[in-house]
Backbone as a ProteinNet text record, in pm:
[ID]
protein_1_A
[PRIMARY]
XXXXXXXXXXXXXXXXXXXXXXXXXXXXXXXXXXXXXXXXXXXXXXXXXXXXXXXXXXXXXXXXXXXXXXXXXXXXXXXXXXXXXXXXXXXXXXXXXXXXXXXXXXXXXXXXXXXXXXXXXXXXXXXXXXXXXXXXXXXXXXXXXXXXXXXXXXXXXXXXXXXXXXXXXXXXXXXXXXXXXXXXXXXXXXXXXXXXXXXXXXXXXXXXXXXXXXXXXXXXXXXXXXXXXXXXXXXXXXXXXXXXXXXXXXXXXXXXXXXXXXXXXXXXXXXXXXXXXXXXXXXXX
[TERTIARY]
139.9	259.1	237.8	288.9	244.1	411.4	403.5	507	468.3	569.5	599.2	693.5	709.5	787.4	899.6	1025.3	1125.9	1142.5	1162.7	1188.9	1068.4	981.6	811.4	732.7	686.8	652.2	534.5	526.7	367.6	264.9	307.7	208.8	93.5	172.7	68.5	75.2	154.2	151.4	49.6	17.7	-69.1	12.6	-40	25.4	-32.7	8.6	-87.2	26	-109.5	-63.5	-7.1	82.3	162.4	19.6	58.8	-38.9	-24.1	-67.2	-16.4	-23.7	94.2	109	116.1	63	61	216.8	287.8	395	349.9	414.9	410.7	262.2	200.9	124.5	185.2	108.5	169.1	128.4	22.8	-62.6	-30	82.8	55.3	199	282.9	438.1	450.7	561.7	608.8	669.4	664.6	710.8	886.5	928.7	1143	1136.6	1060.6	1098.9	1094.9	1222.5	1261.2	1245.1	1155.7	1107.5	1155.2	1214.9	1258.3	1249	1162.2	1203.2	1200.3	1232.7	1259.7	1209.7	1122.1	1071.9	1132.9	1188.6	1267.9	1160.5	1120.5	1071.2	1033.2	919.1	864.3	709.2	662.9	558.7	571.3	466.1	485.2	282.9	326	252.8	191.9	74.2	62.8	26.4	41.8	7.2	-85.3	-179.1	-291.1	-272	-177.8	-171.6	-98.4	-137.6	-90.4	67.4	142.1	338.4	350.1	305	279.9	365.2	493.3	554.9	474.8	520.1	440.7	557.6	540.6	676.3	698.9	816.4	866.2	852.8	846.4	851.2	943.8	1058.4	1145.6	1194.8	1184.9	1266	1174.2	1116.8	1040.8	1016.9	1132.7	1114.4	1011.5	986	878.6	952.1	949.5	985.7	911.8	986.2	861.1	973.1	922.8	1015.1	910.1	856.7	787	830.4	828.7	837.1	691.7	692.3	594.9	480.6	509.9	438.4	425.7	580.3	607.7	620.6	617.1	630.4	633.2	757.5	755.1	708.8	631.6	551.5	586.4	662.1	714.1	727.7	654.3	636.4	588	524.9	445.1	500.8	492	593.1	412.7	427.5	332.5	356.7	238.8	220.8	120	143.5	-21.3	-66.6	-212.9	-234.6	-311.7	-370.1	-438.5	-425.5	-408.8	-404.9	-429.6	-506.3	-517.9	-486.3	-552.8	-583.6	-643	-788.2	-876.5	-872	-846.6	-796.5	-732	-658.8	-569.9	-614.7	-538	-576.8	-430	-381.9	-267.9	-251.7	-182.3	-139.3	-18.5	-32.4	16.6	99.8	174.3	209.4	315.5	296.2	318.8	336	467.7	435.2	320.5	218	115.5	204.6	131.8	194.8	130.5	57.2	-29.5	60.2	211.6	280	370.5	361	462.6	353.6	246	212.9	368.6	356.4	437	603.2	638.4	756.2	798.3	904.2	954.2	1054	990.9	1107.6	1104.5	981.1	975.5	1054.6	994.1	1034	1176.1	1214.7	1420.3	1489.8	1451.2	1461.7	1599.3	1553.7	1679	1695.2	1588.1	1539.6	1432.2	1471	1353.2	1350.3	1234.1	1189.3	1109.6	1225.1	1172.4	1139.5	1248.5	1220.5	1303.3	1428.6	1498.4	1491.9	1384.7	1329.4	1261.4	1302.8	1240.5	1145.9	1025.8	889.2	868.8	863.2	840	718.8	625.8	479.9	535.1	397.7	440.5	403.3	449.5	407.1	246.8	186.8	51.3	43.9	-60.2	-77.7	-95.9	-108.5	-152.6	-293.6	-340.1	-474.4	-569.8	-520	-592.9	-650.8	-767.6	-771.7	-754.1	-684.5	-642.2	-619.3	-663.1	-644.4	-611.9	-529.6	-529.6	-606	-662.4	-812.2	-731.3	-645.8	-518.4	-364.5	-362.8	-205.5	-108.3	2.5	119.3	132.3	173.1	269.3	373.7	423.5	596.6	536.7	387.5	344.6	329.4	269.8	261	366.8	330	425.3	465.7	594.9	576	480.2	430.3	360.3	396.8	397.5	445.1	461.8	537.6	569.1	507.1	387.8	308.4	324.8	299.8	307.4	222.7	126.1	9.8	34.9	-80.3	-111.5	-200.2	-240.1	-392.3	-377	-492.4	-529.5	-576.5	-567	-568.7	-611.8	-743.3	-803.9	-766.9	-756.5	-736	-840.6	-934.5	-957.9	-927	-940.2	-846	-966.3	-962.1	-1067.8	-960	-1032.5	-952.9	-900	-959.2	-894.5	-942.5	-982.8	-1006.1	-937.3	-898.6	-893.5	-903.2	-950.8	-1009.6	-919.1	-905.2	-842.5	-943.5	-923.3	-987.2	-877.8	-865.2	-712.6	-841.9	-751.4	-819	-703.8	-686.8	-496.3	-558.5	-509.2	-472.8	-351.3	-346.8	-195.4	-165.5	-65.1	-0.8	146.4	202.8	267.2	206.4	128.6	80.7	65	106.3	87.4	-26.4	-145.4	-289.8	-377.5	-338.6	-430.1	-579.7	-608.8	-708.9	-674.9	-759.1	-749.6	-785.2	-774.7	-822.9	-833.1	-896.8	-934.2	-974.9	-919.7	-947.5	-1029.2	-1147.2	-1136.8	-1135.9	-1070.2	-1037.3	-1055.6	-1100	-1130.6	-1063	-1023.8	-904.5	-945.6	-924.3	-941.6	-887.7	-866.9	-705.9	-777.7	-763.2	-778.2	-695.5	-685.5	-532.2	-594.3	-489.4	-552.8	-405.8	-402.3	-309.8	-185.7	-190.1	-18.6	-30	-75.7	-39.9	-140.6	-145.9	-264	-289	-425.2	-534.9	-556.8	-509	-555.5	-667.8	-795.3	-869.9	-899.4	-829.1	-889.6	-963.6	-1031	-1137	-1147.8	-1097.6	-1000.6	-1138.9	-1231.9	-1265.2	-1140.8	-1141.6	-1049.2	-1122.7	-1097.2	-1215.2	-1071.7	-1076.3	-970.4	-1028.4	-1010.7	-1087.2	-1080.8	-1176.9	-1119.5	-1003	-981.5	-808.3	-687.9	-669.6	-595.6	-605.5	-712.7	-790.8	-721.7	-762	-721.4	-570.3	-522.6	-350.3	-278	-333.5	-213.5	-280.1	-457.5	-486.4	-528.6	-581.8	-612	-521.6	-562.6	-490.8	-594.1	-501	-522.8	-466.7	-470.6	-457.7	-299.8	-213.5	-100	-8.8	-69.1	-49.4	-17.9	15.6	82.4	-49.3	-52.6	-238.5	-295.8	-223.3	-302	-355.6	-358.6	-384.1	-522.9	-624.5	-740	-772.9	-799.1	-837.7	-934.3	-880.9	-946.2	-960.8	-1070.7	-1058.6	-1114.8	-1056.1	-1023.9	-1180.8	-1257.2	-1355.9	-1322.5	-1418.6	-1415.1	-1435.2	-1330.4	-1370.8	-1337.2	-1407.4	-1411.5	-1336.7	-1264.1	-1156.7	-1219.7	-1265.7	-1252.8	-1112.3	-1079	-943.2	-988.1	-942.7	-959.1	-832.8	-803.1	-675.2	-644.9	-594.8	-626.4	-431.7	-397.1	-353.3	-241.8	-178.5	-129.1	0.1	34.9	146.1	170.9	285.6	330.3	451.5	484.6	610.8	697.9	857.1	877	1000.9	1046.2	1141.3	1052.2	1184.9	1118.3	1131.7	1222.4	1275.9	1233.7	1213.1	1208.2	1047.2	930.7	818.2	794.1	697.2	662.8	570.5	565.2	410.5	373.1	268.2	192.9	78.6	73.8	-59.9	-109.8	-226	-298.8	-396.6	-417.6	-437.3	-517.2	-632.6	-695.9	-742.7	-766.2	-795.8	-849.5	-994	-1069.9	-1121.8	-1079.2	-1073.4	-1196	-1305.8	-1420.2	-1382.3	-1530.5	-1505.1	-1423.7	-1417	-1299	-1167.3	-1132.6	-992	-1038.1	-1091.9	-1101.1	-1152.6	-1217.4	-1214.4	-1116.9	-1009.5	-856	-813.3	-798.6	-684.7	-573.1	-518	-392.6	-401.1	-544.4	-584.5	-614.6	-512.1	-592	-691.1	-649.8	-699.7	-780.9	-876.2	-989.6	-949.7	-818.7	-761.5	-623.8	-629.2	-450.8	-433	-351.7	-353.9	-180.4	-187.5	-71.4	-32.1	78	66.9	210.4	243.1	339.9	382.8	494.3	516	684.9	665	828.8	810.8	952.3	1003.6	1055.3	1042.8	1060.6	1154.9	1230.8	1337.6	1323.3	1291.7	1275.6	1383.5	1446.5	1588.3	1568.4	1438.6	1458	1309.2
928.2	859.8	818.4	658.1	629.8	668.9	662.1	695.7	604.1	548.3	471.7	483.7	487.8	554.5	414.1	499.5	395.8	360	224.9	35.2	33.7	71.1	7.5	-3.7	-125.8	-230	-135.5	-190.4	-190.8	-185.3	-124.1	-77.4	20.8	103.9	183.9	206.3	135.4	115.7	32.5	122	36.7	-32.5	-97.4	-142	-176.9	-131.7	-126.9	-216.5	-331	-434.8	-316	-417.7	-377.1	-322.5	-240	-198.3	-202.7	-253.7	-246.9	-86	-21.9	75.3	134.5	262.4	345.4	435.4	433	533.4	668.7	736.6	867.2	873.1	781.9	756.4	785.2	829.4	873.6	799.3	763.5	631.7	496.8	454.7	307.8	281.2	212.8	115.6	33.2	87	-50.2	-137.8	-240	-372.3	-358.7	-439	-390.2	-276.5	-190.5	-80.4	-20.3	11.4	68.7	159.2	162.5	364.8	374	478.8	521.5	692.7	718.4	849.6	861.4	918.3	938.5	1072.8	1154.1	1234.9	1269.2	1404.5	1414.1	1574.6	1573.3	1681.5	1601.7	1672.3	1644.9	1576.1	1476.5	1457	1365.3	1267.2	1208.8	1098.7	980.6	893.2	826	896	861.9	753.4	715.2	535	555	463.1	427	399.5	317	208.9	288.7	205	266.1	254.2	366.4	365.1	327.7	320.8	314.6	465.2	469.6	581	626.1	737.7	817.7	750.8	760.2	718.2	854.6	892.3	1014.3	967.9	1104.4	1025.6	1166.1	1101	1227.2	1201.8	1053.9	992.5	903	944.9	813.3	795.9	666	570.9	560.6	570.3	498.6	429.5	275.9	249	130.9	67	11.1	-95	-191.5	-263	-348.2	-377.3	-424.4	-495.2	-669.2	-728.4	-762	-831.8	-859	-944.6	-1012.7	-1063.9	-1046.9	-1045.3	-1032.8	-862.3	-832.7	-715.8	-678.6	-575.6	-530.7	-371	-375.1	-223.4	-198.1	-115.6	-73.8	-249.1	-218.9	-340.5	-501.3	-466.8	-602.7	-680.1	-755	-849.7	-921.9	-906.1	-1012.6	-1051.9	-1115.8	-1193.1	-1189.8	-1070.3	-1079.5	-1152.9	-1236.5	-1298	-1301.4	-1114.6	-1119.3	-942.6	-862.8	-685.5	-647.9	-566.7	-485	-324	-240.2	-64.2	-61.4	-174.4	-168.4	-192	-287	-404.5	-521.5	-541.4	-619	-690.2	-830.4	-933.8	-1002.3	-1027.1	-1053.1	-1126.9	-1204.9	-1285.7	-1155.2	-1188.8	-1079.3	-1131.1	-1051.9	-1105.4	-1007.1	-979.8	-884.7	-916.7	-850.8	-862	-784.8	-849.1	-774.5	-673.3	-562.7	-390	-392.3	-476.7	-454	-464.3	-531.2	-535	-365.7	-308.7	-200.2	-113.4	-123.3	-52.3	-64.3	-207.1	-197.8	-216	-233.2	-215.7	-136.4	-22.7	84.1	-22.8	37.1	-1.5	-169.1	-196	-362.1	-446.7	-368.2	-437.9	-474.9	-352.3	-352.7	-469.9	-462.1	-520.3	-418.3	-273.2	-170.4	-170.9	-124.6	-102.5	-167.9	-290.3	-355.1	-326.5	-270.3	-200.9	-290.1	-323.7	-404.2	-548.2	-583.4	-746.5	-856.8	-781.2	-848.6	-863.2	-723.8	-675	-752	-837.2	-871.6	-814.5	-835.2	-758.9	-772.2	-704.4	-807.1	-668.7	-787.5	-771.7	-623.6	-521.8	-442.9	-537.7	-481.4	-515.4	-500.7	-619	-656.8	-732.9	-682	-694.5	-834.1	-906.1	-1065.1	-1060.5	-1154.7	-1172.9	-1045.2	-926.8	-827.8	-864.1	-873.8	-814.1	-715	-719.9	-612.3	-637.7	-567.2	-566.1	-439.2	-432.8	-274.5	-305.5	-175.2	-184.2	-88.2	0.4	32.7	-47.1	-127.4	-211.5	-164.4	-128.6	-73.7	-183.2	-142	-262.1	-295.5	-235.5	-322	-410.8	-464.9	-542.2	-690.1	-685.7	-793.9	-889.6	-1000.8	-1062.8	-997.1	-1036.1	-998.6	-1038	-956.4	-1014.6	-1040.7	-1124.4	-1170.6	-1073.9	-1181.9	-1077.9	-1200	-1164.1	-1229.3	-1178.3	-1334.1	-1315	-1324.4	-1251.3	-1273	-1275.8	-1327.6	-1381.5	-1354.1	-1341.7	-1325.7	-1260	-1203.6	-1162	-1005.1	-958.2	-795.7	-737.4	-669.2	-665.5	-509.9	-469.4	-334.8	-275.8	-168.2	-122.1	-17.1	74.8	180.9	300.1	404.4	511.3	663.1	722.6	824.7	924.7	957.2	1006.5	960.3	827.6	784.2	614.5	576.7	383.6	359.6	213	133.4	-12.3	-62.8	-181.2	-241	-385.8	-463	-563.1	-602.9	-711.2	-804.9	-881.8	-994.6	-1067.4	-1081.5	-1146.8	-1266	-1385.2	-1472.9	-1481.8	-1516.3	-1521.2	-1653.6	-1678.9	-1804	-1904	-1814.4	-1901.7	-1857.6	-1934.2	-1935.9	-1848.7	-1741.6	-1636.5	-1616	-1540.2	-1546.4	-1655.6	-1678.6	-1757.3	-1739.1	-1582.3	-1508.4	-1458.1	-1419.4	-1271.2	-1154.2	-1105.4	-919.1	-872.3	-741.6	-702.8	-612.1	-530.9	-382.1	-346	-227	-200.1	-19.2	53.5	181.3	220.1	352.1	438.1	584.2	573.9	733.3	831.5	946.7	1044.4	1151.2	1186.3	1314.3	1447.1	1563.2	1626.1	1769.9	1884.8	1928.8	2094	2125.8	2258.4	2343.3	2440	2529.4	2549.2	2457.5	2421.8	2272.2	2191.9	2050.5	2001.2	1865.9	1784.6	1753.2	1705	1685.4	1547.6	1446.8	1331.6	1312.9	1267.6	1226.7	1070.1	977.6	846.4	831.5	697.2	670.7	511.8	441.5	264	258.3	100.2	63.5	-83.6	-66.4	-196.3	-340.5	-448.5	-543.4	-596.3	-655.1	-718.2	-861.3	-985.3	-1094.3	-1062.7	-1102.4	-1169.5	-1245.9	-1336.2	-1390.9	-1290.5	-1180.2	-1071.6	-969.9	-939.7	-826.5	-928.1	-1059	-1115.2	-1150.8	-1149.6	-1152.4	-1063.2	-963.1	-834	-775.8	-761	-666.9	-730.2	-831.8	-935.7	-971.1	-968.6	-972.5	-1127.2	-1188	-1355.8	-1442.7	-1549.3	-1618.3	-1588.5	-1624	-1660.8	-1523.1	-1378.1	-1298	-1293.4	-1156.5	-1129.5	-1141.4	-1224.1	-1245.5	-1090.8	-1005.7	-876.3	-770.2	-858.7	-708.7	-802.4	-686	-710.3	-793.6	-889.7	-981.6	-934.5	-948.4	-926.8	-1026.4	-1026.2	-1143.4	-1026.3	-1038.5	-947.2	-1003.1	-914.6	-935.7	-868.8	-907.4	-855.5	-704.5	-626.7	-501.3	-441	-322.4	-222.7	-104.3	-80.4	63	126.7	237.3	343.1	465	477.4	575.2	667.7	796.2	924.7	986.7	1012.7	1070.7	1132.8	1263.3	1363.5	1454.3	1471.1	1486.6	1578.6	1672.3	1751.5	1760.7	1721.8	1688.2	1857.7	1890.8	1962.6	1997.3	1965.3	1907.2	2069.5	2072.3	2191.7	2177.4	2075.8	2008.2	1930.3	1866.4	1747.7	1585.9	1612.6	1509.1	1561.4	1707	1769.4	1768.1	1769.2	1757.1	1827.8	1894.4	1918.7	1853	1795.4	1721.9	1757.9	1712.2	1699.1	1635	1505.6	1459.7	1436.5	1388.8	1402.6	1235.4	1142.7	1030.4	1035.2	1008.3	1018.3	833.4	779.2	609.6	599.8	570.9	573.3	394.5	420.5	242.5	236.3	133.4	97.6	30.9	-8.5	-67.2	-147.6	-268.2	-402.2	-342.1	-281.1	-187	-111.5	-34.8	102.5	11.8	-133	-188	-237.7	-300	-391.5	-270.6	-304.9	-249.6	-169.9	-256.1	-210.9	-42.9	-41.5	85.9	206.5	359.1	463.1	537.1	541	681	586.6	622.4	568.6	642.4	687.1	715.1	673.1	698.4	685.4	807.6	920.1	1041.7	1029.3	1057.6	1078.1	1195.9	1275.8	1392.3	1417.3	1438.5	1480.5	1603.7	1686.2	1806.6	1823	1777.7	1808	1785.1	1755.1	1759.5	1630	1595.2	1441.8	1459.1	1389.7	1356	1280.7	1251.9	1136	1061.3	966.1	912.5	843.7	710.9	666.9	699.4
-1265.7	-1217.1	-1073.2	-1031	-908.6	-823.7	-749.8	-611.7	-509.8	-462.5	-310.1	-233.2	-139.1	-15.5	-25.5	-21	-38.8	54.7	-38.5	61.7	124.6	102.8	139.8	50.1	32.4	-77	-163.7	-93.7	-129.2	-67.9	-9.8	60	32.8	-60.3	-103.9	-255.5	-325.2	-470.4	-508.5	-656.1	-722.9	-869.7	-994.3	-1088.6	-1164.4	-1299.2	-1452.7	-1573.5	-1614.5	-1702.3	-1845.7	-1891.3	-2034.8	-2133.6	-2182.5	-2312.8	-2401.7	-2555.3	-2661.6	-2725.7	-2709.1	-2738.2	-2940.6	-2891.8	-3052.2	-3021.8	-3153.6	-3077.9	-3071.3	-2949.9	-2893.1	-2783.6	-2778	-2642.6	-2488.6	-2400.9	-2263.6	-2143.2	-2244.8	-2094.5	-2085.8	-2182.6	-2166.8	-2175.9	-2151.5	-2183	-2257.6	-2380.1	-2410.1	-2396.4	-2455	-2422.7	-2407.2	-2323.4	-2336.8	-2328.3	-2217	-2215.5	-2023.5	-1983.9	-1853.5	-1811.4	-1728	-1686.7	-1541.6	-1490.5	-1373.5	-1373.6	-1212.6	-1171.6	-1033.4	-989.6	-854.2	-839.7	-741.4	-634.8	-535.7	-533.6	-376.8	-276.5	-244.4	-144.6	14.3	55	183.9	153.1	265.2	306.6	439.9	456.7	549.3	522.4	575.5	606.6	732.1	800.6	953.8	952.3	1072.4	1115.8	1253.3	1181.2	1296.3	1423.6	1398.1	1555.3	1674.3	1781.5	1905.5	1931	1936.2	1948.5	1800.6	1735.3	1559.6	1500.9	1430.1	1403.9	1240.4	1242.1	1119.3	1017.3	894.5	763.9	703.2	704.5	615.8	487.9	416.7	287	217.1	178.2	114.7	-23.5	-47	-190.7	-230.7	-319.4	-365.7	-515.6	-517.4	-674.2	-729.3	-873.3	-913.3	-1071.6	-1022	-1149.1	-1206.5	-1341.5	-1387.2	-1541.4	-1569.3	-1689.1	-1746.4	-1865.5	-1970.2	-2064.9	-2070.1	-2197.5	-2248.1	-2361.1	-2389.9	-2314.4	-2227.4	-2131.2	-1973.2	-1919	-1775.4	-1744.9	-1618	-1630.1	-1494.1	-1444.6	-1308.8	-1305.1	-1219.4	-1137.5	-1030.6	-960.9	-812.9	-742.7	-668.1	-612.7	-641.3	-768.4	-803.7	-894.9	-949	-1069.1	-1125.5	-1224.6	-1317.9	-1470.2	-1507.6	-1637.3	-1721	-1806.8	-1861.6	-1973.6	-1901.3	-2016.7	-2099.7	-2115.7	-2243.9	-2201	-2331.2	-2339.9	-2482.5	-2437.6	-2595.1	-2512.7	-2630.6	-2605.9	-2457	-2468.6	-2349.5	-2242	-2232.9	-2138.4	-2101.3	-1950.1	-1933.1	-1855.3	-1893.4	-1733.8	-1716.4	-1608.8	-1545.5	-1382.7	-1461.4	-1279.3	-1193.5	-1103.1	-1015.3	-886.2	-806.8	-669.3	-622.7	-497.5	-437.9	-275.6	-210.7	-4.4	-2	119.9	130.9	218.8	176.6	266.1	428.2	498.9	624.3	690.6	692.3	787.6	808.2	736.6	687.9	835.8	846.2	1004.7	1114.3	1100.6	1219.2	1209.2	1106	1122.7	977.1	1038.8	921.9	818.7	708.8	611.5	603.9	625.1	642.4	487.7	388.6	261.8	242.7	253.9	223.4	351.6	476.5	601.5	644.1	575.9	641.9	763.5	803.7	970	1005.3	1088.8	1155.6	1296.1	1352.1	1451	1538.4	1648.8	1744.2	1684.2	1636.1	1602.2	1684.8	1737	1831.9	2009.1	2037.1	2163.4	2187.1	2344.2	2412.5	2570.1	2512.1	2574.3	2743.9	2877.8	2967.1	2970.6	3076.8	3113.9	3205.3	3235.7	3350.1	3446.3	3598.3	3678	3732.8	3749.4	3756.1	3902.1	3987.1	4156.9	4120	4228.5	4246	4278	4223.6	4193.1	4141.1	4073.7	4028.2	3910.9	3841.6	3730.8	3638.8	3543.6	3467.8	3312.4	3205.7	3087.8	3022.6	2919.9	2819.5	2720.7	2746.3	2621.5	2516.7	2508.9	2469.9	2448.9	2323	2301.1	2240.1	2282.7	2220.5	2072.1	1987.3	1911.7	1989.3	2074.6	2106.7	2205.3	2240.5	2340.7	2250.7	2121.9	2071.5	1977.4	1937.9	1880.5	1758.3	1655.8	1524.7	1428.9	1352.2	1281.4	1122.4	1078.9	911.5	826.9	735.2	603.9	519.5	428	419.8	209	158.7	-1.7	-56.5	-159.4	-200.4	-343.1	-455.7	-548.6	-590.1	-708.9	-758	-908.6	-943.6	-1046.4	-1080.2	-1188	-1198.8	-1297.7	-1348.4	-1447.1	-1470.7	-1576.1	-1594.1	-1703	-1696.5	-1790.3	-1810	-1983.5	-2010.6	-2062	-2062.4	-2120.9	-2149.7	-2232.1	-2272.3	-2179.9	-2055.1	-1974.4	-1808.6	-1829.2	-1691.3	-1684.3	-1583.6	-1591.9	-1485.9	-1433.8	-1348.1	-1361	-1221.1	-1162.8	-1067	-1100	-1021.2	-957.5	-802.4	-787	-676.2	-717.4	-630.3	-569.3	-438.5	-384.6	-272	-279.6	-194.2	-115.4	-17.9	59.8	8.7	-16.3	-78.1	49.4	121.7	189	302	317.3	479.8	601.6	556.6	639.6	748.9	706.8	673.4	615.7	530.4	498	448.1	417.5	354.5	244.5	227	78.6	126.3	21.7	5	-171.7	-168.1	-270.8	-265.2	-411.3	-433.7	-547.8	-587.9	-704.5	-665.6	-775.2	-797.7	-953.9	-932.9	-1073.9	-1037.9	-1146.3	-1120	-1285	-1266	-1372.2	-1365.4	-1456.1	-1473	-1565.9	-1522	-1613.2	-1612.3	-1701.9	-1719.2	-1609	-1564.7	-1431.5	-1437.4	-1436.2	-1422.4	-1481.4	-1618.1	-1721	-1635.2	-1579.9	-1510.3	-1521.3	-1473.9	-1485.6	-1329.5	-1297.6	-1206.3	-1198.9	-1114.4	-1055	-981.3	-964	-859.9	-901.3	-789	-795.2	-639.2	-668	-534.9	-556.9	-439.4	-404.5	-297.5	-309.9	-209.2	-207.3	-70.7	-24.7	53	56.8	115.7	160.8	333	353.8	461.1	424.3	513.1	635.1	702.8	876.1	907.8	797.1	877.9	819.6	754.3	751.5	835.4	889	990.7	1140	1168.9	1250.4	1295.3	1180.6	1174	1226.5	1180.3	1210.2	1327	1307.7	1452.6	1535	1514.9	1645.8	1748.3	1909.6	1971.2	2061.9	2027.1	2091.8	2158.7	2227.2	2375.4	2372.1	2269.9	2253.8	2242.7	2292.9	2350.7	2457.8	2460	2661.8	2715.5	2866.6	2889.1	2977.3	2980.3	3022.4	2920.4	2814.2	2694.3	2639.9	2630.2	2564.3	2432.3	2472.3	2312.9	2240.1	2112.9	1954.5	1873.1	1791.1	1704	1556.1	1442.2	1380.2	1284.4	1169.4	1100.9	983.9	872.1	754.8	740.2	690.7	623.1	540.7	497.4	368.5	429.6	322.6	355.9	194.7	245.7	123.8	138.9	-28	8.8	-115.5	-86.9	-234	-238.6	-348.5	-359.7	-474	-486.6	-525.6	-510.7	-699.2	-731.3	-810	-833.9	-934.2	-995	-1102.7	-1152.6	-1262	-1278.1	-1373.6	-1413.9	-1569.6	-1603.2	-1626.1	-1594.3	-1575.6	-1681.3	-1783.9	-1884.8	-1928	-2015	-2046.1	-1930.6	-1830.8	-1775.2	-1572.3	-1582.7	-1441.4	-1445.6	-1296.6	-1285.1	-1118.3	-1098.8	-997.7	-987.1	-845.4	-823.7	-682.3	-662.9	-522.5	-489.8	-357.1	-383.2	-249.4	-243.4	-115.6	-50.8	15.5	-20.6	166.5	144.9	299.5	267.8	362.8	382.5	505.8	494.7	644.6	643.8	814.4	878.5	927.1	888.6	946.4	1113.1	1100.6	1282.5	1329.2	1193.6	1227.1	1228.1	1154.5	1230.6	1347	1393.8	1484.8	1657	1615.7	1705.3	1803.2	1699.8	1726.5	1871.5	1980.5	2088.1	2056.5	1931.1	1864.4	1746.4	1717.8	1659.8	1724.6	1663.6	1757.3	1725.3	1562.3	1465.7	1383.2	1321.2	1198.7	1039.2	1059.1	900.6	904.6	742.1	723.7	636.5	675	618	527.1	419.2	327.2	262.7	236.8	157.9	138.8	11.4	-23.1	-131.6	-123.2	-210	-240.9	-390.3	-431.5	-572.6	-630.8	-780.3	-815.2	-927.5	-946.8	-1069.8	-1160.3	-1217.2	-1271.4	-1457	-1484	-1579.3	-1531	-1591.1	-1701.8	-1719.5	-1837	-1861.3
[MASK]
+++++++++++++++++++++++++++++++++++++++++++++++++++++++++++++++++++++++++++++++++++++++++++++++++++++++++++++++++++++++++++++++++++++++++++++++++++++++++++++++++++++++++++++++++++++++++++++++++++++++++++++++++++++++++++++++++++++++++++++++++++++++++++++++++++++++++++++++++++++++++++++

């Protein structure tokens, strides 16, 4: 079962095409069919960036609706256009989650953090040189809420499956892509079951440049960046165990380490993104 931190997109959700289901199967959805549960305990989601707040995570939805073709996953909405037992392929589209660094709760637009604040320079001597090789976020402009597109291959195995996404930005945001592939495998530990998946992430230079690049049309005392292509590997590691038929204890663990083109950006402090959460989940439909 996936989990995402409410009213944030997608940031860290993933999403699995319709399956043509056998009845009494556990891995796959059928078609016209509405799944909802909700998670309530503790964790928390740190953030890289510099004045970058950590995300609580205390409630988190996971829901999901299936017709025979279209189909919504937490965050994603698609169309698949070809599934069996094995495999799926599907158009897709989703807010890219890179903005959710900098502002909480970006998706819902509950709380937008520092979107109306206006920034002034510190005071800087006359004729000094000076730059921060260190950039707050509340120093730079906003950065987009950006819509992506693409395609999503799924394959299925008896106790393992694999995703491949491929996303274009579509309104102009960026103006790049990105892309993931991940393999995950479950197996049963203590009365519960055992998650370990492992996500490499590929994100362009004009997405790397968007959000962490810091350029002319910046405040002119903060260190310029021009953002490059990179690979994010993430592992994440799992335990679910059902305590009803409708009540579940879970807990999971999700480490995401930033190569140089992040750890370079001014705007970066830390070279991970650490996740972890522990509670009981509720499942309604």
């Amino acid at each position: 079962m996936r989990f995402v931190v409410w009213l944030i997109a997608i940031c860290f959700s993933g999403s699995s095409a319709a399956l043509a289901c056998a009845s009494g199967e556990d891995a796959c959805v059928e078609a016209e069919q509405f799944q909802l549960s909700v998670a309530v305990g503790a964790g928390q989601r740190s953030n890289p960036l510099y004045d970058g707040d950590g995300f609580p995570m205390l409630i988190l939805p996971d829901f999901s609706y299936y017709t025979d073709s279209w189909f919504v996953d937490n965050g994603t909405f698609g169309y698949s256009l070809e599934q069996n037992e094995q495999f799926a392929l599907s158009l897709v589209t989703r807010l890219n989650p890179e903005k959710g660094y900098f502002q909480r709760w970006f998706a819902g637009n509950v709380i937008t953090m520092n979107s109306s604040a206006v920034f002034l320079p510190p005071a800087v001597e006359i004729g000094a040189e000076k730059t921060m090789s260190a950039v707050s976020i509340e120093n730079v402009k906003k950065r987009p809420t950006a819509l992506d597109a693409g395609l999503q291959l799924n394959w299925f195995g008896e106790q393992w499956q694999s995703r491949l996404n491929f996303w274009q930005n579509v309104n102009s945001k960026y103006n790049g892509q990105n892309a993931s592939w991940s393999w995950s495998t479950f197996w049963p530990l203590a009365g519960g079951q055992v998650d370990l998946a492992a996500t490499l992430y590929w994100k362009s230079s004009k997405l790397i440049d968007t959000y962490y690049g810091v350029g002319e049309d910046e405040l002119y005392y903060l260190e310029r960046y021009r953002g490059r292509d990179s690979w994010q590997p993430e592992l994440r590691v799992g335990w679910q165990k059902a305590l009803t038929s409708r009540w579940s204890v879970l807990t999971f663990y999700r480490y995401l380490h930033l190569d140089d083109a992040m750890t370079d950006s001014p705007l970066v402090q830390d070279d991970s993104v650490q996740t972890w959460f522990v509670g009981v989940s509720y499942r309604f439909y």
